[in-house]
N, C-alpha and C positions, 0 to 999 in steps of 0.2 A: 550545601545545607543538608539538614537530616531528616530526610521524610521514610515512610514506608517505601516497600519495594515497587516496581514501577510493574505494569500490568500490562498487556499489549489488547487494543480490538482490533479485529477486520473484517470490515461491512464484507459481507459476501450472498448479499439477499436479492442483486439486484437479474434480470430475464437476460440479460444476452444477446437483444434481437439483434444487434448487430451480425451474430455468428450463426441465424438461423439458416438452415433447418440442423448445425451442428447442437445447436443448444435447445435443443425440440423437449430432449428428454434428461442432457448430460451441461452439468451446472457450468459457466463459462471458466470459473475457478479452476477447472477438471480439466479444462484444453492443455494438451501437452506441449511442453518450450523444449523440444527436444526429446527427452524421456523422463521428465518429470511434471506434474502440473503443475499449473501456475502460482495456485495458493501455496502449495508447497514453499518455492522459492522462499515468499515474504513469509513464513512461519519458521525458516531458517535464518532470515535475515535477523527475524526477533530475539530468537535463541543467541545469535553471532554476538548482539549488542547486551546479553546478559538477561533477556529476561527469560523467565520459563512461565510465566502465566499467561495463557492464550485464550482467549474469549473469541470465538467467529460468530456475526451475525447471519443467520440463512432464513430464506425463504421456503418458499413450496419446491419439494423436486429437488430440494437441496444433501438427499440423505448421502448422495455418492461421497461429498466431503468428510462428513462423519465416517463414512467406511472406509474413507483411505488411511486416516490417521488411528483405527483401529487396529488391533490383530487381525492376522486371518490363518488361525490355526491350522486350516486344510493345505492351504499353499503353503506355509514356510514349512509344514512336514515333508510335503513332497521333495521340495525343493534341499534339504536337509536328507532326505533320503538317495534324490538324484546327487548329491558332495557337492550342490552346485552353491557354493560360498559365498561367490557374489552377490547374484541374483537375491539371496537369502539375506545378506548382511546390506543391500539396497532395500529389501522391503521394510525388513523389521525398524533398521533406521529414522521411517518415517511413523512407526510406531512409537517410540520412545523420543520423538524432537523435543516436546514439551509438556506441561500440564496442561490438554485441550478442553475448553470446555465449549458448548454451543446455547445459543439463544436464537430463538425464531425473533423475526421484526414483526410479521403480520403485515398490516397492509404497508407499501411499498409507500412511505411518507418523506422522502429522502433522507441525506446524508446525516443530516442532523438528528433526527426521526432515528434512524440507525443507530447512533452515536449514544443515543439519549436510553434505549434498550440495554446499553451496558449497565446505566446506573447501579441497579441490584447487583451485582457481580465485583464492579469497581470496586465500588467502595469509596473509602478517603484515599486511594491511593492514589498517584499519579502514574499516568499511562499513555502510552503512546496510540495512537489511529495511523493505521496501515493500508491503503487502498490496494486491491490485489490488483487492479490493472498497470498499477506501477510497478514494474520489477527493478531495482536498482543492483546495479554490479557487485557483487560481494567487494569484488577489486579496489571498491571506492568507497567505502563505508561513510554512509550519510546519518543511518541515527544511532549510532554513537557518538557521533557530533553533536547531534542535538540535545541526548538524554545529558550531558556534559553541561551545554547550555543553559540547560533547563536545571539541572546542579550551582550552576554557579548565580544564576539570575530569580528562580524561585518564581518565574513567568512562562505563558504558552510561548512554545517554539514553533515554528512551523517551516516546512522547506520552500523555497523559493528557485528558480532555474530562468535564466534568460529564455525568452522565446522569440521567433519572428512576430514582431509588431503584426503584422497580415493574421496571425492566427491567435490574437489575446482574446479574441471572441470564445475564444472555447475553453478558457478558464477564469480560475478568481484571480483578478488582479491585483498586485501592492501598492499602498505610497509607503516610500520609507526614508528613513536618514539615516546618516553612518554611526557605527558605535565605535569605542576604541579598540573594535577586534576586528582585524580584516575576515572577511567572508560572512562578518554578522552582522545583522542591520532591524534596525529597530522599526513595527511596524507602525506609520500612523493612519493606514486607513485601507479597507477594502473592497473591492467591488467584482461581483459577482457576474462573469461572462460580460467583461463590456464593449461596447465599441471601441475599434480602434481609434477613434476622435475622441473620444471618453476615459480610456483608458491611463493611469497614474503613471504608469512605466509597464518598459513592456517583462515584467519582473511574475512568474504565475507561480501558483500556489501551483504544487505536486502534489502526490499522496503519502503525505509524513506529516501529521503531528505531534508535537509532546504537549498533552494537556494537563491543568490541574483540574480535579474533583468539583472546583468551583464552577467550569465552563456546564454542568447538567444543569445548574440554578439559573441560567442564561436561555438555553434551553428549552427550558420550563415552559419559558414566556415565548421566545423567541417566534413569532407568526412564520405561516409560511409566504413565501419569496418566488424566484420563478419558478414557473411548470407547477406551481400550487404545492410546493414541497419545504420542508423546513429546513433551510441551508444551512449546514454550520460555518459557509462565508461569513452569513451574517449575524450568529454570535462570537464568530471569529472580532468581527467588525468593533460590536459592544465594547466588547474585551481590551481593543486595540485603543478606543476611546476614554477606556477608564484609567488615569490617572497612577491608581492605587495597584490594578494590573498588569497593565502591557502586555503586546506580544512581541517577541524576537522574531526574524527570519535567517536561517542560512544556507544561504547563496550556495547550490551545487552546482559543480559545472564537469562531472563524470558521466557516466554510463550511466542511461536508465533506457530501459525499453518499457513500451506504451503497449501491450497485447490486450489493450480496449479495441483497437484502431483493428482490420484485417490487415493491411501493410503491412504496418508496423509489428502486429504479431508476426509476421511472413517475416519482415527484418529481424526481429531478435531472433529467432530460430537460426537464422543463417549466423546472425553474427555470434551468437553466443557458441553454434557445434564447430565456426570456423576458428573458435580459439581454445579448444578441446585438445586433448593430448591425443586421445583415443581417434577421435573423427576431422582434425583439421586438418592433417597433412594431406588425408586421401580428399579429404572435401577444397580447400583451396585450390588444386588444380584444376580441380573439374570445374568447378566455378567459375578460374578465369578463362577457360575453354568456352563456357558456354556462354560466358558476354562476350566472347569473340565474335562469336558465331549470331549472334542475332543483328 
């Protein structure tokens, strides 16, 4: 179907405490998966999928993201004087990804809250929502899948991932039934962090949307839900209930690392530099040395 060009947001307003005293002063976005930071990743991932309009939501203390996706005239001269190419054709890089733009959220009112700050910016376009704690494997491209979806259905997409049953508590949950396309499945209902007795399937929302411009009119209304914040589970939900829109979900089942979690950050670092051209071959050995040894 024929709409405008698709726009990308990504909530990036939210403290960190998990990563404290890392995140005291330096935004959690900013934590390096290797030698690049995290928001990076999913502001490549958007580029991958086609689009170049980037919207980041930030909070207080958030200016380091702004400066990373900026020039910085004094380093790429040096670096440029030093013949050092690399170094030089890695900075600038993250200078030219995309069209960056920023919006502050102000008070910290959740996802939805977040979400609903793009409106001025959006527009009538349709766009995708990118959570920075989800990195997804370039290797496995998931929203080009969706933006596809969401081309051929003219409906919100959203990602979905098997989890263990023991851990649905810690996200939005799906009901769904089958569509005539394997890996996509039609949503009919959502629930926001539930018990595992309560739970639809054990089916969780990730951090991938494709939204239309419609879901801010949702929004609007939408009260807040747990921890007194406005979930867009739950005008996910509305959405899912109305007849006339529907939501889609498609089922990933690739690489994503979770660098909300400290583990889990601690695991993607490993797994992502042990499949590095530059750093696996010296890092794999040593690694299995060192689960030997403990």
């Amino acid at each position: 179907m024929s709409h405008k060009p698709f726009k990308a947001v990504i909530p990036a307003a939210g403290l960190g405490t998990r990563f404290l005293p890392a995140t005291k002063a330096m935004p959690k976005e900013m934590l390096p998966v290797v030698d690049k930071p995290a928001i990076q990743y999913v502001v490549e991932e958007a580029v991958h999928a086609g689009i170049e309009d980037v919207l980041i939501i930030i909070g207080r203390n958030k200016n380091n993201i702004a400066n990373h996706f900026d020039s910085m005239p004094e380093l790429e001269e040096k670096l440029r004087q030093k013949g050092d190419s690399d170094k030089l054709a890695k900075v600038e890089h993250s200078n030219d990804l995309a069209d960056i733009h920023l919006v502050r959220q102000g008070e910290p009112k959740g996802l939805g809250h977040a979400v609903l700050r793009a409106r001025a910016h959006v527009g009538d376009h349709p766009f995708a929502v990118l959570l920075g704690d989800d990195l997804i494997d370039e290797r496995d491209p998931l929203l080009t899948t969706m933006l596809a979806e969401y081309d051929k259905r003219g409906a919100t997409v959203i990602a979905l991932m098997e989890v263990d049953p023991d851990s649905i508590h810690l996200y939005g949950a799906a009901a769904i039934e089958p569509t005539e396309t394997d890996g996509v499945v039609r949503v009919t209902g959502l629930v926001e962090k539930p018990r595992k007795e309560d739970a639809p399937s054990n089916l969780a929302i990730i951090g991938r949307y494709v939204l239309s411009p419609d879901v801010f009119d949702v929004l609007e209304h939408t009260e807040p839900g747990k921890g007194g914040e406005i979930q867009l589970t739950d005008a996910l939900q509305e959405l899912a209930t109305d007849t006339n829109a529907g939501v889609y979900g498609v089922v990933f089942s690739g690489r994503r690392y979770d660098t909300g979690d400290r583990l889990d950050y601690i695991k993607a670092i490993v797994q992502l530099a042990s499949d590095r051209e530059d750093l696996g071959p010296d890092l794999r050995p040593w690694l299995k040395d060192f689960a030997a040894g403990l």
